[in-house]
C-alpha positions in Angstrom: -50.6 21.0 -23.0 -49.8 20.5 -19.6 -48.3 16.7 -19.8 -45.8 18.5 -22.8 -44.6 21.3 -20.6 -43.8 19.3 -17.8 -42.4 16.2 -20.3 -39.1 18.4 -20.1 -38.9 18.9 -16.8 -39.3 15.2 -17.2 -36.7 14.4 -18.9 -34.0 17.0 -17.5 -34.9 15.1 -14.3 -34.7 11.4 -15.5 -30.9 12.6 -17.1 -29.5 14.1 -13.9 -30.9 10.5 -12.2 -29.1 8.3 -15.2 -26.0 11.2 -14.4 -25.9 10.6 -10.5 -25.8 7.1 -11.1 -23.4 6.8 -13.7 -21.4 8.9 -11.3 -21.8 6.8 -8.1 -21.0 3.6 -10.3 -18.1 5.3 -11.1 -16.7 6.5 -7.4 -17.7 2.9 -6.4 -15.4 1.3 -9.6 -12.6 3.7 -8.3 -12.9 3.1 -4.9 -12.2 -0.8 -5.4 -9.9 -0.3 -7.9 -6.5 -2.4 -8.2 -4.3 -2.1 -5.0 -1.5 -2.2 -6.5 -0.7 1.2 -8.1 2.0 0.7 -10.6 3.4 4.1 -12.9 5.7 3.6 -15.6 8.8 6.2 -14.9 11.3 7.4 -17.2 15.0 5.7 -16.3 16.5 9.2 -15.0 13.4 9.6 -12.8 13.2 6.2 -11.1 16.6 6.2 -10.2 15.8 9.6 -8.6 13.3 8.1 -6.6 15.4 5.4 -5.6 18.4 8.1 -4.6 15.9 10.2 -2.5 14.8 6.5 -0.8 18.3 5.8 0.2 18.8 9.2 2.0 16.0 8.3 4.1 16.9 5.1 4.7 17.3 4.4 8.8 19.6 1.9 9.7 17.5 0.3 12.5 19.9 -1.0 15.9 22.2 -4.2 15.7 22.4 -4.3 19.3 23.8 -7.9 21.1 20.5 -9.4 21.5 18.5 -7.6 18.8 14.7 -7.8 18.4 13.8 -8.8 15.3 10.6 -9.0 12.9 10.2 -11.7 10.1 8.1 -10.9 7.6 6.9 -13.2 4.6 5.4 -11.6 1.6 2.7 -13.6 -0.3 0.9 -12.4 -3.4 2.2 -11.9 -7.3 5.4 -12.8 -6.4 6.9 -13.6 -9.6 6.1 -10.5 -10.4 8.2 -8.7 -7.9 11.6 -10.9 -8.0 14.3 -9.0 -9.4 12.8 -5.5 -8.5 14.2 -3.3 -5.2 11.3 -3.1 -2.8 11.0 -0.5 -0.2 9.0 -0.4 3.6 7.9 2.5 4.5 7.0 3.7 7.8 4.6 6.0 8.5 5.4 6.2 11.9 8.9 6.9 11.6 8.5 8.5 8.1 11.4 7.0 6.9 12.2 4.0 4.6 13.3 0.8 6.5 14.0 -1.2 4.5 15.5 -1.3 0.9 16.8 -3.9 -1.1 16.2 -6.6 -4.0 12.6 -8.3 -3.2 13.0 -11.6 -1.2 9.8 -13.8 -0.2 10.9 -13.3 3.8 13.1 -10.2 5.2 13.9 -10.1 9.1 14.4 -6.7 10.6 15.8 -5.4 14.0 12.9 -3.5 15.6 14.1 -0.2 16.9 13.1 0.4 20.7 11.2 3.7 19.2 9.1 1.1 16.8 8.2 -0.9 19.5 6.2 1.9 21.5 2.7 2.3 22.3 2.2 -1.5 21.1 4.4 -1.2 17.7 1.5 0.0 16.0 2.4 1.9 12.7 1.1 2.1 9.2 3.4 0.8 6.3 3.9 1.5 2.1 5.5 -1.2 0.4 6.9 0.0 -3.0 8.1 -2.3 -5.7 10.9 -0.3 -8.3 11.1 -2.4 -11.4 14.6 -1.1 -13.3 14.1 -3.0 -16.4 10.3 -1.7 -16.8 10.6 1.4 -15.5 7.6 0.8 -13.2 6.9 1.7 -10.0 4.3 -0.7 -7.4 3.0 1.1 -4.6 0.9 -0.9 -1.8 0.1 2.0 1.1 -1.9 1.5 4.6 -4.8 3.6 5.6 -4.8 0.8 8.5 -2.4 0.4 11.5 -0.9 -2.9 12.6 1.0 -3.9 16.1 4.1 -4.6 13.1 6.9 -4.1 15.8 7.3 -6.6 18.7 9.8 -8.7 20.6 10.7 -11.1 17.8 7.1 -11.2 16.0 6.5 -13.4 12.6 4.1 -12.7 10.1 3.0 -12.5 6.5 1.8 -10.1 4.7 -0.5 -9.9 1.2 0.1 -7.6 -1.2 -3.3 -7.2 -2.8 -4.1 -7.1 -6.6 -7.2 -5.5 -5.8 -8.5 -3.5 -2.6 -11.3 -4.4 0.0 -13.0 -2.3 2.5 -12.9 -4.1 5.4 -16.1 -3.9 8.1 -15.1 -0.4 9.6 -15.1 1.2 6.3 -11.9 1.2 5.8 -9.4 0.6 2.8 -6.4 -1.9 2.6 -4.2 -2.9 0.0 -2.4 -5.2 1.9 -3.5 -8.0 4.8 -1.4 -8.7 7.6 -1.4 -12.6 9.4 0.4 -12.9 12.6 1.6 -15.9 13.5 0.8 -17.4 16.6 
């Protein structure tokens, strides 16, 4: 009699095992889920988005002897031609940069940008007009991004990775040397 009455107990305790797991299986799927986080948008809605971009856009110096960044993109880039891509600066929080996609952009680096080491965290957005989609690659990591005349590329991931300090990226960043 004793072996039934404690067979539920049992049981109830076996499920809310099979329950945590199925659960921790789950945070851990969603936690290395895709990178890049597209949303389908209606037309009237993207074009908001876009709008609202454009009044934060910064227009960054074009002084005589301008420092400049060059940044290559590598990645899906098929994908992303004939969309308008956005940079983000979380820094700064404004956008700085918005236009068509191209494989390599070069900016001016604003003296602001290039404090403290030009460290900043950037989002990359991708605005696809004739899917009505919306890409969204954001930082949880800082890189030195802004520099005296600094090259690099950067990878817009299809999935994420947790790099060794625990930390999230959707994107990679290679400076060149």
């Amino acid at each position: 009699m004793i072996f039934f009455k404690n067979k539920r107990l049992l049981l109830s305790l076996l499920t809310a095992v099979v329950l945590l797991i199925a659960a921790q299986i789950l945070y851990t799927h969603e936690t290395r889920s895709t990178a890049m986080k597209c949303f389908k948008l209606e037309d009237k809605e993207l074009r908001e988005r876009l709008v609202t971009l454009k009044e934060t856009l910064i227009s960054l110096p074009a002084t005589a002897v301008p420092k400049t960044v060059r940044i290559r993109f590598d990645g899906d880039l098929d994908r992303m031609r004939g969309g308008v891509f956005t940079i983000e600066s979380n820094r700064m929080d404004k956008t700085i940069y918005l236009a068509p996609f191209a494989d390599e952009i070069t900016l001016s680096v604003d003296s602001e940008l290039g404090l403290d080491g030009g460290y900043d965290i950037l989002s990359f957005k991708l605005f696809r007009l004739d899917t009505g989609e919306v890409c969204l690659w954001s930082g949880d990591l800082g890189f030195p991004f802004w520099g005296d005349s600094k090259a690099m590329t950067v990878k817009l991931l299809n999935e994420r990775i947790i790099n060794q300090d625990d930390i999230v990226q959707t994107y990679e960043v290679d400076f060149d040397k």
